[in-house]
DOZADREN-37482 format. One record per residue: x, y, z of N, C-alpha, C in turn. Coordinates in Angstrom, 3 decimals, decimal comma. Each point is the difference from the previous one (the first is absolute). Layout:
<node n_px="X" n_py="Y" n_pz="Z" ca_px="X" ca_py="Y" ca_pz="Z" c_px="X" c_py="Y" c_pz="Z"/>
...
end
This chain:
<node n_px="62,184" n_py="-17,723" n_pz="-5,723" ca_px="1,234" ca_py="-0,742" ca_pz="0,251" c_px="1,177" c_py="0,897" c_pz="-0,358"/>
<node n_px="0,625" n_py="-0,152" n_pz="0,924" ca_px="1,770" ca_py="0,635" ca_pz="-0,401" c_px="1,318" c_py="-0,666" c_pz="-0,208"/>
<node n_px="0,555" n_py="0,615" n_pz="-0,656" ca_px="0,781" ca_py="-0,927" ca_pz="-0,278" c_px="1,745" c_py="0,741" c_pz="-0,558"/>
<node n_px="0,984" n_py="-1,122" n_pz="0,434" ca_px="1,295" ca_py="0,627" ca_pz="-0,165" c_px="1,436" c_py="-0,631" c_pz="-0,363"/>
<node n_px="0,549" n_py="0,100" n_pz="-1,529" ca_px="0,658" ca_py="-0,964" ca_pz="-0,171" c_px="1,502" c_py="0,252" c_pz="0,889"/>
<node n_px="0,394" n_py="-1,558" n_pz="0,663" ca_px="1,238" ca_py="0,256" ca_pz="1,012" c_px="1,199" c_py="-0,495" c_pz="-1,296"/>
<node n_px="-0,223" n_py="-0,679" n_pz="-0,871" ca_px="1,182" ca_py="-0,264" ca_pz="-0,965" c_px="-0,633" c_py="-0,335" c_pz="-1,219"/>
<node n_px="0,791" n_py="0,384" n_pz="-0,558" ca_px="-0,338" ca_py="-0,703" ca_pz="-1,770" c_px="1,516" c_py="0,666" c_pz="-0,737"/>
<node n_px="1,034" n_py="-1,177" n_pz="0,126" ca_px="0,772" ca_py="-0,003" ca_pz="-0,031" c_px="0,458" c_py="-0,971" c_pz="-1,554"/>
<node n_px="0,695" n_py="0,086" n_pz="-0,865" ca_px="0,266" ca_py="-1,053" ca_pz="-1,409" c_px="1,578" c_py="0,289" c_pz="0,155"/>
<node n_px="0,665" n_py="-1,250" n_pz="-0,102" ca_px="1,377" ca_py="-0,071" ca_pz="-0,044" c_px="0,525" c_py="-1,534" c_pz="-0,243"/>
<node n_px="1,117" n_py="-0,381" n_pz="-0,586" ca_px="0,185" ca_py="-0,785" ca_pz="-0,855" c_px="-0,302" c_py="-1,632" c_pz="0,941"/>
<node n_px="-0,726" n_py="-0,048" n_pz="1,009" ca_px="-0,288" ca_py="-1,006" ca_pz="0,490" c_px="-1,661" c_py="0,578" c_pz="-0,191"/>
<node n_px="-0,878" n_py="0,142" n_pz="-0,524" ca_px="-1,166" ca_py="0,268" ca_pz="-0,355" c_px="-0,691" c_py="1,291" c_pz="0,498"/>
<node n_px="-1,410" n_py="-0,224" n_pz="0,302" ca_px="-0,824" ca_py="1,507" ca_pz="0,718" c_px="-0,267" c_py="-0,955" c_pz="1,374"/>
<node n_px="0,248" n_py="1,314" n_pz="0,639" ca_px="-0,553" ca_py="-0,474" ca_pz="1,214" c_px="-1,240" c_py="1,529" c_pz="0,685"/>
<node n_px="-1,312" n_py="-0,645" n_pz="0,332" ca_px="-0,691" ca_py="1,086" ca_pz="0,384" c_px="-0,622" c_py="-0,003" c_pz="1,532"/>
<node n_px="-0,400" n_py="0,584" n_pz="0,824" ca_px="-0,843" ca_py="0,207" ca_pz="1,304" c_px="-0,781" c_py="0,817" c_pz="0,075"/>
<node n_px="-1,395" n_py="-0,209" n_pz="0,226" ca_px="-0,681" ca_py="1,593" ca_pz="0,495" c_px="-0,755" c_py="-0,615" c_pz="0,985"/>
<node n_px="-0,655" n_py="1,157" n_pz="0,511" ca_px="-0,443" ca_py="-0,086" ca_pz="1,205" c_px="-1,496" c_py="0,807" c_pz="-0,113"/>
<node n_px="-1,570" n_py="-0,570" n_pz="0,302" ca_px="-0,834" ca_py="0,911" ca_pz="-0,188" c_px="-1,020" c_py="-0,266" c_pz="1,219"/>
<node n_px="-0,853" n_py="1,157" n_pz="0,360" ca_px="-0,329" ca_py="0,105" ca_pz="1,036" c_px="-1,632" c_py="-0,233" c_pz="0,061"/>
<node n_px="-0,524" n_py="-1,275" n_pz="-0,045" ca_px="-2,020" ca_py="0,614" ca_pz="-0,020" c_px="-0,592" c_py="0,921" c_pz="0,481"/>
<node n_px="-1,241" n_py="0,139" n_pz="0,101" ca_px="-0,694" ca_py="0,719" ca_pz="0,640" c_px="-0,233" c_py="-0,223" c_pz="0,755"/>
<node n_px="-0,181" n_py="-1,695" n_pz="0,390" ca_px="-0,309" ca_py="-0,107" ca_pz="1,393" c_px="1,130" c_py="-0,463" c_pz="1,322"/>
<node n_px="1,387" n_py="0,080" n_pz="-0,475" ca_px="0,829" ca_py="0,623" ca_pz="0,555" c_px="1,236" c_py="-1,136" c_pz="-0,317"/>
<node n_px="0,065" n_py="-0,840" n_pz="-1,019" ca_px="0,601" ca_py="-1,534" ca_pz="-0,171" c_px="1,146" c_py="0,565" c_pz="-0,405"/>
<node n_px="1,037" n_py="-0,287" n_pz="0,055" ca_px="1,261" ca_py="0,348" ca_pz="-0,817" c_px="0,406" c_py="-1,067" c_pz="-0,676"/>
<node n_px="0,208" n_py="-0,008" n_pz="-1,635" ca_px="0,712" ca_py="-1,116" ca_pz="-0,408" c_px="1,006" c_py="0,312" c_pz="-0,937"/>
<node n_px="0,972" n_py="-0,900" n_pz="0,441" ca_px="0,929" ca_py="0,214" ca_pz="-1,193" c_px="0,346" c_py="-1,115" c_pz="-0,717"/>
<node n_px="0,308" n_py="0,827" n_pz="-1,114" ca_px="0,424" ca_py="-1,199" ca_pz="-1,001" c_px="1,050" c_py="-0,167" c_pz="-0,784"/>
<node n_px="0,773" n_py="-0,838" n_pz="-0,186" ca_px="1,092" ca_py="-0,190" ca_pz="-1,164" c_px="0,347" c_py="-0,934" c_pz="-0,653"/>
<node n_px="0,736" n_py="0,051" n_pz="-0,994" ca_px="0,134" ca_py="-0,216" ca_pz="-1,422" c_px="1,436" c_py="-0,059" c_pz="-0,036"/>
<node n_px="0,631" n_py="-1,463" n_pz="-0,117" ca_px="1,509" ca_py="0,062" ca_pz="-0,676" c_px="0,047" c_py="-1,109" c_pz="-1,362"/>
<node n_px="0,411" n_py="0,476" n_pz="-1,145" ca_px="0,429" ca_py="-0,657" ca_pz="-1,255" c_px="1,350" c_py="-0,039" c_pz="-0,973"/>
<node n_px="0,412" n_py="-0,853" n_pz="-0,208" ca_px="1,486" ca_py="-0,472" ca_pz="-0,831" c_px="0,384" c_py="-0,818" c_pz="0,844"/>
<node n_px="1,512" n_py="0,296" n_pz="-0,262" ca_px="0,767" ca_py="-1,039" ca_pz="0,431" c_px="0,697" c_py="0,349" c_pz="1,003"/>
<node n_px="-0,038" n_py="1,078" n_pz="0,949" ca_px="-0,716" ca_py="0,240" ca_pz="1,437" c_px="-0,467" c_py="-1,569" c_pz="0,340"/>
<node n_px="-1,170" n_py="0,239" n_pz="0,019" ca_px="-0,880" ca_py="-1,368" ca_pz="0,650" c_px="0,543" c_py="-1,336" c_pz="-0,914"/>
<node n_px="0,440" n_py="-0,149" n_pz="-1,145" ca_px="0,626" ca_py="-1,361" ca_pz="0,053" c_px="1,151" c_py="-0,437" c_pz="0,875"/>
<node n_px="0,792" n_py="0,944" n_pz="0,450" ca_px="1,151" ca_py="-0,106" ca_pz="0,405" c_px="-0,335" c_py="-0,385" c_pz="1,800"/>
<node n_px="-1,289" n_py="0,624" n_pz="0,505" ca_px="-0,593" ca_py="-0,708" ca_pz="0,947" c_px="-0,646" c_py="-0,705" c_pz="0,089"/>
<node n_px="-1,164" n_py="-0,765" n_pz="-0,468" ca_px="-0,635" ca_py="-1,382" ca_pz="-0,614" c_px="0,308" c_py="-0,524" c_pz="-0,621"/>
<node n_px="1,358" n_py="0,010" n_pz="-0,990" ca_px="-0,063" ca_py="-1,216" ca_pz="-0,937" c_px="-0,401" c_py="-0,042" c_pz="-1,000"/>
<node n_px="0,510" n_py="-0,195" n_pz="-1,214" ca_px="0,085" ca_py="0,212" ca_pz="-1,836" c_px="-1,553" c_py="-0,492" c_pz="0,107"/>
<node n_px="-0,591" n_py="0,969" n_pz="-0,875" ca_px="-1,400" ca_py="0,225" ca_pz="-0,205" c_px="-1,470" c_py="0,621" c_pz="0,486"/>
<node n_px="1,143" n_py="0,706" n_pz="1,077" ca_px="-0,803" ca_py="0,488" ca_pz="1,225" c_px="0,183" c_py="1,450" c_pz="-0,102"/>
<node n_px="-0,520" n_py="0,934" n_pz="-1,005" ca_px="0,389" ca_py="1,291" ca_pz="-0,117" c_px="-1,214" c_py="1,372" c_pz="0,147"/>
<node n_px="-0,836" n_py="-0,569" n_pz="1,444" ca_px="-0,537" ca_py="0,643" ca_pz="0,402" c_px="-0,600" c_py="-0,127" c_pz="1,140"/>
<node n_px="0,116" n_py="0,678" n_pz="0,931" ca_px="-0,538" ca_py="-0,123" ca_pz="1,285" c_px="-0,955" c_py="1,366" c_pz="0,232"/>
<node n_px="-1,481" n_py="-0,411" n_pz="0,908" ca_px="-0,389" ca_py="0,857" ca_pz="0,611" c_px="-0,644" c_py="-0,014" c_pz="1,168"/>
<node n_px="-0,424" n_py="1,071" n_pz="0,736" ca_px="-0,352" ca_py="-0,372" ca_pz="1,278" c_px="-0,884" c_py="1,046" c_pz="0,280"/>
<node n_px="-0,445" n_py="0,042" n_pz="1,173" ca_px="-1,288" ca_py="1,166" ca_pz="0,861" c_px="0,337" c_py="-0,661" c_pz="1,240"/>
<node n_px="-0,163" n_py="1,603" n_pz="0,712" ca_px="0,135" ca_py="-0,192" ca_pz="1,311" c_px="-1,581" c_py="1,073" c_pz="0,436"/>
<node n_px="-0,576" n_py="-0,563" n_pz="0,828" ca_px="-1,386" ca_py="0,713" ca_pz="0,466" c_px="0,341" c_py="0,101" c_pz="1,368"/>
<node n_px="-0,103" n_py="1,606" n_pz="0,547" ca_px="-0,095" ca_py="0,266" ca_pz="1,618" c_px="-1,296" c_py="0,281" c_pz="-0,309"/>
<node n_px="-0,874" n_py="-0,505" n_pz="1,107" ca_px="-0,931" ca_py="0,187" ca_pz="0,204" c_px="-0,543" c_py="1,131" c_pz="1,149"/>
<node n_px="-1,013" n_py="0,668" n_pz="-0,573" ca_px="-0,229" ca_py="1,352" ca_pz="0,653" c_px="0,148" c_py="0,249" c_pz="1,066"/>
<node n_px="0,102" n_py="-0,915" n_pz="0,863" ca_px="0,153" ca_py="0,045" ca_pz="1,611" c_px="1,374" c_py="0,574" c_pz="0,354"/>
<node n_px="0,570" n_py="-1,330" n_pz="-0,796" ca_px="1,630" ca_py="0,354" ca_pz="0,220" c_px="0,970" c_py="1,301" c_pz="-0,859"/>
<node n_px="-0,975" n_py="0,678" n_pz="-0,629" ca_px="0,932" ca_py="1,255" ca_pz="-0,726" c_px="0,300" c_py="0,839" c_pz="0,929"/>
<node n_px="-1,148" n_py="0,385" n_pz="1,154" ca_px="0,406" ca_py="1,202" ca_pz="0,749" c_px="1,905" c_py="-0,423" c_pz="0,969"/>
<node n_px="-0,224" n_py="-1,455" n_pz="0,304" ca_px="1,881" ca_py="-0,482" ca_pz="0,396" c_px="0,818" c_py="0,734" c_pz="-1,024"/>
<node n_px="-0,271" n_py="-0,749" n_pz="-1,084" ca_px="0,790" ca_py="0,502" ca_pz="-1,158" c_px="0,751" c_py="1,483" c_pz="-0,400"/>
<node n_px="-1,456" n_py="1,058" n_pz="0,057" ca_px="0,388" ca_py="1,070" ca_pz="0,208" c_px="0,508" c_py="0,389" c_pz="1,098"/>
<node n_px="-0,005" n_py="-0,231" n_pz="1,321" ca_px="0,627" ca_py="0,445" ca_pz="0,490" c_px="1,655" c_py="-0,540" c_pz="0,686"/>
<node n_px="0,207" n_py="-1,341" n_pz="-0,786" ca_px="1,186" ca_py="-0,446" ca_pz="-0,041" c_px="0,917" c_py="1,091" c_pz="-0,803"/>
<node n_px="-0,630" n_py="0,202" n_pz="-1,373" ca_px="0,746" ca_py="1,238" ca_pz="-0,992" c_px="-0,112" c_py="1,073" c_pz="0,686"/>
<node n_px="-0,620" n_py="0,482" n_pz="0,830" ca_px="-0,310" ca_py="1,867" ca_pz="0,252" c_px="-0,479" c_py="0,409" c_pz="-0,939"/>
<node n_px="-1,444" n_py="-0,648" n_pz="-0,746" ca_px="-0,301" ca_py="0,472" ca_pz="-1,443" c_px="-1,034" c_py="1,182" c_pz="0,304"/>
<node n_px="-0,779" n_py="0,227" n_pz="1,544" ca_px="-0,736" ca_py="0,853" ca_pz="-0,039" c_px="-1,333" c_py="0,073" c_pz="-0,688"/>
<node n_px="-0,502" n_py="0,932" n_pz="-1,046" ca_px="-1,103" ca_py="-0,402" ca_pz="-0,694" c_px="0,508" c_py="-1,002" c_pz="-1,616"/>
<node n_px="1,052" n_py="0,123" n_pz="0,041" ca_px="0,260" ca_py="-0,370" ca_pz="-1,726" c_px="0,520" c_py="-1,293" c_pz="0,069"/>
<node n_px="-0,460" n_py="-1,317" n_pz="0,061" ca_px="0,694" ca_py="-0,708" ca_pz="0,251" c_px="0,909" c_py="-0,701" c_pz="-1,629"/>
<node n_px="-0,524" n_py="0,176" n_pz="-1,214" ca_px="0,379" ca_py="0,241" ca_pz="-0,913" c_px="1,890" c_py="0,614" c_pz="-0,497"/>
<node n_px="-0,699" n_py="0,956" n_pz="0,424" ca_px="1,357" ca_py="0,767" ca_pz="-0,022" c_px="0,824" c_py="-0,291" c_pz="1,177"/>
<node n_px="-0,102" n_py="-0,416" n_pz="1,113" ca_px="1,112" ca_py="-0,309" ca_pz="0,912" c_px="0,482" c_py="-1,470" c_pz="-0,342"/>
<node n_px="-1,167" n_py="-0,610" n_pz="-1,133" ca_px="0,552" ca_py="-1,664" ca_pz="-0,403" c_px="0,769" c_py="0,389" c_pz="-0,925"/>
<node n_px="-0,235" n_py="1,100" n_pz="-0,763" ca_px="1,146" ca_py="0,372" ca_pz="-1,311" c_px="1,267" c_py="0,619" c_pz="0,118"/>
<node n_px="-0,295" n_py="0,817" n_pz="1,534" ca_px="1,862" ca_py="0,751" ca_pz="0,228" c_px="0,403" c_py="-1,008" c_pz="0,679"/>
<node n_px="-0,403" n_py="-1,167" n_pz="0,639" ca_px="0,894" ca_py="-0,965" ca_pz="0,581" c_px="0,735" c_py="-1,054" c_pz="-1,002"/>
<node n_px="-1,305" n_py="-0,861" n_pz="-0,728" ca_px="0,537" ca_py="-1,044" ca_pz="-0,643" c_px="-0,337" c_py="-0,051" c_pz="-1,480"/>
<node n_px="0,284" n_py="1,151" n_pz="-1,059" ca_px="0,043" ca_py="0,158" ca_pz="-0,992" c_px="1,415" c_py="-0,691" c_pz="-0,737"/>
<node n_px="-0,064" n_py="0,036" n_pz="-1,578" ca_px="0,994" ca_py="-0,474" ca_pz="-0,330" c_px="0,918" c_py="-1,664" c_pz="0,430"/>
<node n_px="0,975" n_py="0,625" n_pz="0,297" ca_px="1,258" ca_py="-1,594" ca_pz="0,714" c_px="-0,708" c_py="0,012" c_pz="1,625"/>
<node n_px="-0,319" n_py="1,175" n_pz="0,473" ca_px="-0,233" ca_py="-0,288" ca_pz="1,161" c_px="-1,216" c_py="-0,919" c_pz="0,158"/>
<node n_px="-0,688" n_py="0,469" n_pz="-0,953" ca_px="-1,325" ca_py="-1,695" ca_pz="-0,131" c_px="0,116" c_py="-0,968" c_pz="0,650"/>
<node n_px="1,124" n_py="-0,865" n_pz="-0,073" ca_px="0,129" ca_py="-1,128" ca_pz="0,525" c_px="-0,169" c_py="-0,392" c_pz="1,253"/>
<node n_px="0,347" n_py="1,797" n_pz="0,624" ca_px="-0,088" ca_py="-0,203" ca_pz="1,763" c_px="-1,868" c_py="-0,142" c_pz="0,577"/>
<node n_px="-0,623" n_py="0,194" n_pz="-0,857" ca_px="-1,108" ca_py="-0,052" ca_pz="0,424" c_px="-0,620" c_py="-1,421" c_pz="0,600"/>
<node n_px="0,024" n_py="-0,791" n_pz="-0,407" ca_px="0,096" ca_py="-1,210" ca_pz="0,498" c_px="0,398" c_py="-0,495" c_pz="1,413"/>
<node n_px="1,521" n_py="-0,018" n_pz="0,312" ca_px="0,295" ca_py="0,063" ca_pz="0,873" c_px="-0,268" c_py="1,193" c_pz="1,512"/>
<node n_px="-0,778" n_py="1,087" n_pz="-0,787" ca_px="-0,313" ca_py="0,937" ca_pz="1,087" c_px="-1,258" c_py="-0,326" c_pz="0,838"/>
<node n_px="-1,044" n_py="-0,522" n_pz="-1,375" ca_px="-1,108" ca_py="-0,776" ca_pz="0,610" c_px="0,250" c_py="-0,462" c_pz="1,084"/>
<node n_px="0,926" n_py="-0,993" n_pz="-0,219" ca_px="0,200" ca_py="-1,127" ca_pz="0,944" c_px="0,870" c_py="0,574" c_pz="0,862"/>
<node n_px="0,622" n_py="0,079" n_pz="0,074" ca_px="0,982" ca_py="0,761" ca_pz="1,199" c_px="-1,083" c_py="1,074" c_pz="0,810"/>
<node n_px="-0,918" n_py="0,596" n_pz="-0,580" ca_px="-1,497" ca_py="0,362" ca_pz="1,066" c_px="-0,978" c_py="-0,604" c_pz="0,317"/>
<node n_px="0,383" n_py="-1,106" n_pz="-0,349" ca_px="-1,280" ca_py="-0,819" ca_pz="0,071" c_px="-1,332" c_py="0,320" c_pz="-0,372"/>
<node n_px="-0,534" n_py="0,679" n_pz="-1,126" ca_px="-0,739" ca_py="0,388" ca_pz="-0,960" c_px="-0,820" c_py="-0,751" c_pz="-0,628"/>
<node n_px="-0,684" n_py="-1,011" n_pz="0,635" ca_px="-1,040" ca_py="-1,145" ca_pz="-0,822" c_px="-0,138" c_py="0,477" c_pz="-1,717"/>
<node n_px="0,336" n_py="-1,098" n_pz="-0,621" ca_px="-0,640" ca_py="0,095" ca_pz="-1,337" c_px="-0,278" c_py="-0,991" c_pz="-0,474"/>
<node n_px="-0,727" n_py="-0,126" n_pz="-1,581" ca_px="0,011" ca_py="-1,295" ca_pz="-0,562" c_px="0,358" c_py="-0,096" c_pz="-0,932"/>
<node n_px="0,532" n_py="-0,765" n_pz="-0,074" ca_px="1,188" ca_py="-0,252" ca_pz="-1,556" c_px="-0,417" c_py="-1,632" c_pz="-1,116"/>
<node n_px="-0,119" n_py="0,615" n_pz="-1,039" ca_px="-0,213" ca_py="-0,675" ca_pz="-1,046" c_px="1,308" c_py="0,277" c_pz="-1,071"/>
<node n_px="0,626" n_py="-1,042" n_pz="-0,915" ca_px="0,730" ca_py="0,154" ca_pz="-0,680" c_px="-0,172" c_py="-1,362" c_pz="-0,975"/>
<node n_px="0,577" n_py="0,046" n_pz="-1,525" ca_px="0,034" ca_py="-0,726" ca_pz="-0,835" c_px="0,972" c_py="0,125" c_pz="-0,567"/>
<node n_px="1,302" n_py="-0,803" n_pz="-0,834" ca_px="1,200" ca_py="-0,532" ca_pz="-0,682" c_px="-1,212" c_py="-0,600" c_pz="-1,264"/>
<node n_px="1,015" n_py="0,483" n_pz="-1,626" ca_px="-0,665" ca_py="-0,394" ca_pz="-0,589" c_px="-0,274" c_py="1,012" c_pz="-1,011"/>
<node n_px="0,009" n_py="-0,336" n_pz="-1,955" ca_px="-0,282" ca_py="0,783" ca_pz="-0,749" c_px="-2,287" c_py="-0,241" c_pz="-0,020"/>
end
């Protein structure tokens, strides 16, 4: 498995983290992690943690990569695109390519 962190970021609204890792048998998932008061300030007093996974499934990585121009690394073309603040765009790029995934998420200490 490979694997590559796109943020892990701490600033006075909490940590916020993303990575992205790759199986062997070709699954891409990513995952993240937001805590403080960040996430209360979007759920609501007592709500100071959110997380989620997003799974492309092996079929759909080869779209993926070649939505990025990632070539063989798809890793590293997920890290010079949407590392850091740019993180956020990842989401919306999915979807704006129409990129099947599956998404799980939980609110909640």
């Amino acid at each position: 498995k490979r694997f590559v962190t796109l943020r892990d970021m701490h600033d006075e609204g909490g940590h916020r983290s993303l990575a992205a890792s790759l199986a062997a048998d070709g699954t891409l998932t990513i995952t993240g992690q937001d805590l403080g008061d960040g996430v209360e300030q979007l759920f609501g007093p007592g709500n100071r943690e959110y997380e989620w996974v997003w799974t492309i499934r092996a079929q759909h990585v080869p779209q993926l990569a070649a939505a990025l121009g990632a070539g063989d690394d798809l890793l590293a073309a997920l890290a010079a695109r949407f590392s850091d603040e740019r993180a956020a765009g990842l989401q919306p790029f999915l979807d704006e390519q129409a990129i099947p995934y599956d998404h799980w998420s939980r609110v909640g200490d």
